[in-house]
N, C-alpha and C positions, 0 to 999 in steps of 0.2 A: 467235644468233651465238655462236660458243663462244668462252671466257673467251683473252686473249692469255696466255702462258704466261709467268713469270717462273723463270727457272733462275734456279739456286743458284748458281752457274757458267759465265760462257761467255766464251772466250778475247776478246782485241779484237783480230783480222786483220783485216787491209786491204790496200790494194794494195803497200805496200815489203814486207810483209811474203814475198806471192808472189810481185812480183819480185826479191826474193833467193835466196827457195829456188830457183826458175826459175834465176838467175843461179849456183848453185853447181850445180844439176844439169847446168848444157848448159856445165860449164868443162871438165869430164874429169878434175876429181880429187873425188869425194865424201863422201871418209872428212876422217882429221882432216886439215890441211892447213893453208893459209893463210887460211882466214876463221877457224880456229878462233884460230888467232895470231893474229888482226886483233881478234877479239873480246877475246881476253886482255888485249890491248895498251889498248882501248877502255873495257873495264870498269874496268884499273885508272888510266887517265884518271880516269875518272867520279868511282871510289871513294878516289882520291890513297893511293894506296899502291902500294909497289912493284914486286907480284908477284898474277898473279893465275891461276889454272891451274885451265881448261875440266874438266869430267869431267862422267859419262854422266848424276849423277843428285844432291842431296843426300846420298842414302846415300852410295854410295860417297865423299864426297868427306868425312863422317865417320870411314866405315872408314880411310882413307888419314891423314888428320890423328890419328887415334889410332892405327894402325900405327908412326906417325912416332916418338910417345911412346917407344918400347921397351921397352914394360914388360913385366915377367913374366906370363907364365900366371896367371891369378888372380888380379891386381892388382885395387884397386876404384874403379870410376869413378859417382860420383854424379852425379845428373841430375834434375830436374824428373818428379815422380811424371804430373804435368800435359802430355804430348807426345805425338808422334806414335809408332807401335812402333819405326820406326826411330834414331831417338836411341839404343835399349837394344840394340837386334839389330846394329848394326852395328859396337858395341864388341865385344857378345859372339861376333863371327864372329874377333877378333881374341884369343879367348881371356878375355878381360876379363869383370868381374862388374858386374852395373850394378845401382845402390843405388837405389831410387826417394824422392824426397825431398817433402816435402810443400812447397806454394804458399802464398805471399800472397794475402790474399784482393781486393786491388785491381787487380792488372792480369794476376794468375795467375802469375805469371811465379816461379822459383824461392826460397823465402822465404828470406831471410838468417841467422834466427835457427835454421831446420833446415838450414842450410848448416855454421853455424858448430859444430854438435853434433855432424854427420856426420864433420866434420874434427878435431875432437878424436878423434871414434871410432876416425878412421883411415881417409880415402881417398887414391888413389893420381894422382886425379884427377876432373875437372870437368866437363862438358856442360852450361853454360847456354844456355836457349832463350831464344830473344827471340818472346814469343806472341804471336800475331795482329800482331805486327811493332813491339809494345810493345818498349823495348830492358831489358833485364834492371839493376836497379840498380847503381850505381858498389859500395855493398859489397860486392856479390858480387865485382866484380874486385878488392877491396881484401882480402877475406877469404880468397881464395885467394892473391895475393900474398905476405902474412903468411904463411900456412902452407907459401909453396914448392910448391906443388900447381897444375900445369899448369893451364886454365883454355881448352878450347873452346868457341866460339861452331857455335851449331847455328841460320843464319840463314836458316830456308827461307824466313819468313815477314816476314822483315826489310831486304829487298834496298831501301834508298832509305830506311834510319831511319837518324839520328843520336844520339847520346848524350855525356856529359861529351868523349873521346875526338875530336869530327865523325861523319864516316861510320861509320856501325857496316860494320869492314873489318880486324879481326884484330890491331888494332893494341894490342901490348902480352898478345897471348893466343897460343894454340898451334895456331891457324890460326881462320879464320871460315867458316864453310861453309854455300852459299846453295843452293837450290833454284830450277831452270826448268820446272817441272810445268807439264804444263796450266790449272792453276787461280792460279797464281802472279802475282806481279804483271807480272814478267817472264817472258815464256812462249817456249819453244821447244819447246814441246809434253812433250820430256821432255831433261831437262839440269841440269848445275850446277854449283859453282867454287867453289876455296879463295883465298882474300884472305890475304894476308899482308903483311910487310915482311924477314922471315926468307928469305934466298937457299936456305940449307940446306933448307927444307921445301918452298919452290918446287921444285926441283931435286930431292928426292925424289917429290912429287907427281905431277911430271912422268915421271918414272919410272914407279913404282907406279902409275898406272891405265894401262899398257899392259903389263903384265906384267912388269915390271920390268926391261923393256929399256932398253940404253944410247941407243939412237937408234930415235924411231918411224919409220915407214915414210916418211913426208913428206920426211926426215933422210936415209933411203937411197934410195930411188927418182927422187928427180928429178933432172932433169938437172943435169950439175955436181957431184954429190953424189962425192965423194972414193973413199968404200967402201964399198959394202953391208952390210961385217961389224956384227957388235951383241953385247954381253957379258948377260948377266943380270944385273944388282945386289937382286935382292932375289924375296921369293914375291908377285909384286904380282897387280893383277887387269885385267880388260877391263872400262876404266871409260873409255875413251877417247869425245869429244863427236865428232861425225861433221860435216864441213863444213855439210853441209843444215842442219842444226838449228842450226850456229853463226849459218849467215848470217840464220836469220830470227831470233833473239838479236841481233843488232848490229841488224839493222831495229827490231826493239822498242826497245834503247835508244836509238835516235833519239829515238826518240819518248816515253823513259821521263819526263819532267819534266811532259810535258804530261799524260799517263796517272796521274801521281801526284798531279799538282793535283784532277784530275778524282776522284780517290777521298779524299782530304782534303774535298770540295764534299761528296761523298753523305755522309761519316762523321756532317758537321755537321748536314747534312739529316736523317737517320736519326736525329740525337741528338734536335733539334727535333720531331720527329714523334710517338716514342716518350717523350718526358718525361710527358706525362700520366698515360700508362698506371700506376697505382698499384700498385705492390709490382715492377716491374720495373727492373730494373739493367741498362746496359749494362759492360761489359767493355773498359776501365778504367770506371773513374766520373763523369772525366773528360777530357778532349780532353789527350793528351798530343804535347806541341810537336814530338818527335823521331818518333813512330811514325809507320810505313811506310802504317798503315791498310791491311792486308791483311784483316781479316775482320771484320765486325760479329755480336759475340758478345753474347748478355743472357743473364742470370740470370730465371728464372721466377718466379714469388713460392712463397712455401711452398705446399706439399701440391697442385701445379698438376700435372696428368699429363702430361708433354711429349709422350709417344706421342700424346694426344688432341689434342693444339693441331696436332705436326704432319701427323696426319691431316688434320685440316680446313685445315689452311693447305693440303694437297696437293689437296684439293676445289674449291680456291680456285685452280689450280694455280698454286702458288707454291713453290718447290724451297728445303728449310731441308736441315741437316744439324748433328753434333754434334763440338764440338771441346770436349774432347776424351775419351774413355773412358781413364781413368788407369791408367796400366803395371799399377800391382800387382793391378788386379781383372780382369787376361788370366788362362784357364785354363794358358795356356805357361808364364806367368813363376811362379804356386804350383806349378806339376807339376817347375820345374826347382830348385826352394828357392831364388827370388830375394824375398827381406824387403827391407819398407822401412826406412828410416835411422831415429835413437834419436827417439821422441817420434812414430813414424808417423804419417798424414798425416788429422788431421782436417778440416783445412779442405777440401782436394780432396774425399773423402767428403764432406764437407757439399753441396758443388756439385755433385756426380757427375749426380746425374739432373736436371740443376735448368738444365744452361747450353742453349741454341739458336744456331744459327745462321744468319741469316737471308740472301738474299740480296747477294751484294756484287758486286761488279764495276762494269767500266767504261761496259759497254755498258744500264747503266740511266738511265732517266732518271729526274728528277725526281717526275714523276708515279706512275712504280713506286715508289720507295720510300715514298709515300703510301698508295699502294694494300697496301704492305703494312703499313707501319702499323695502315693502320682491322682489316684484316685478321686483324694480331694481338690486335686490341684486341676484336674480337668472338669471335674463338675464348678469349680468358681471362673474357670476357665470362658462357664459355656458354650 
């Protein structure tokens, strides 16, 4: 009888979810519209802030919150050496230089004391990630503060983490920007939103991912609508969220408390499972109270070949993957002269080949995450 499969990955739909998209497809408006406004309206319920503005993707809604900045051609924005490519490509489509910084070695997230050498050096701004949904330290917002140096949240992995602040949701930064990817905790297959309390970059946002029109289509088209005309205010982009994908977004956060619990349950399980294992870390070290529990990340023990563990985990089929390969050891970013900040990044190097990531989502059960346990424990085993 062949082995049941355990992905890496697998969204959690169910039935609100398709009858939502069902219920935006058979309305007759499908682009962005009013579930996309129902959702804004909704999320920043959840997240108790003021302002919260739909767009197509994470990225874009980086690009847009660092357009917002103004800064010149060749400003420099620092960011966690430790992320996804998008943190660096999305400033750099805005002209901007992005500095890779090195990580703490506890929950990866971007380390303070390479922050604070950066910003003597000289940047012109900030991209903290919050990893696997860990939320980034209070010095990092206190050390940019200090220096007058804007300070965005890069929350794909952090939709439902709290820190000093409450909700991790922009508050006090230059916007927070969350991810609705497929693998996300919130999923609308693909999507994403700025958080704010700033009216001014609401209202830019809102602009800018539709090209920087004065009024989207929603605005002109329907009934009642005064005038169809629309001005440009800026070179924005088409980053606009499409109703279909908003309404199965509002279905998810129906249900995001309960989905959250559910992945706090595995984190703990996954910790208990894997503590034996000798010379294995998980990612933080410990159970941190605020985080989202978006990914279950370990550290391998020294001189372990990851390719070989996750070959055999794959035999086993069991679906791993690796968060995260660090900006500066891209062929893109040496071929464009992007260096890292003063003190470059040893600790990221130290982890580079060393971290896994195993399994997570909603739709495991308990007995999976055993199964991968023993699993991993026989593949370091050899």
């Amino acid at each position: 009888m062949p082995t049941q499969e355990i992905r890496f990955s697998l969204p959690d739909i169910g039935d609100a979810e398709v009858s939502a998209a069902t219920r935006a497809l058979t309305s007759g408006w499908i682009t962005t519209g009013e579930e996309c406004n129902a959702l804004e309206r909704e999320l920043a319920e959840y997240l108790g802030v003021e302002h919260v503005v739909a767009v197509s993707s994470c990225t874009a809604a980086l690009e847009i919150a660092v357009a917002n900045l103004g800064l010149p051609c060749g400003a420099r924005i620092g960011m966690p050496t430790w992320t996804f490519v998008s943190t660096a490509i999305a400033p750099y489509h805005r002209g901007l230089w992005p500095v890779p910084l090195d990580i703490e070695p506890v929950s990866f997230n971007l380390c303070p004391t390479a922050l604070a050498a950066a910003l003597e050096d000289g940047l012109d701004a900030v991209i903290g990630v919050h990893f696997a949904g860990t939320p980034i330290a209070e010095e990092i917002h206190d050390l940019c503060r200090s220096a007058g140096v804007p300070l965005i949240e890069d929350a794909a992995h952090a939709l439902g983490a709290s820190d000093h602040r409450g909700a991790v949701a922009g508050q006090g930064t230059a916007g927070c920007c969350y991810s609705f990817y497929a693998t996300k905790n919130l999923t609308s297959a693909e999507g994403g939103a700025i958080a704010t309390d700033d009216p001014e970059l609401a209202a830019f946002a809102q602009s800018f991912r539709l090209h920087g029109l004065s009024r989207d289509a929603w605005a002109r088209y329907t009934p009642g609508a005064r005038t169809g005309s629309y001005d440009i205010l800026g070179d924005g982009l088409k980053a606009n969220l499409p109703d279909v994908l908003a309404a199965v977004a509002r279905a998810q956060l129906q249900r995001f408390p309960t989905l959250q619990q559910r992945r706090r349950e595995l984190a703990l399980r996954y910790r208990e499972v894997l503590a034996p294992i000798d010379g294995l870390r998980v990612v933080p070290e410990a159970p941190s109270p605020g985080s989202a529990d978006h990914l279950m990340v370990v550290v391998l023990p020294e001189g372990v070949d990851r390719s070989v563990v996750q070959k055999q985990l794959g035999e086993e089929s069991i679906g791993t993957s690796v968060h995260f390969q660090p900006l500066h050891t891209f062929q893109w970013f040496a071929d464009h002269g992007v260096v890292t900040g003063p003190g470059g990044t040893p600790v990221a190097d130290e982890h580079a080949e060393r971290v896994l990531s195993l399994p997570f989502h909603t739709r495991l059960d308990d007995d999976d995450v055993d199964r991968v346990g023993e699993a991993l424990r026989r593949a370091l085993d050899g």
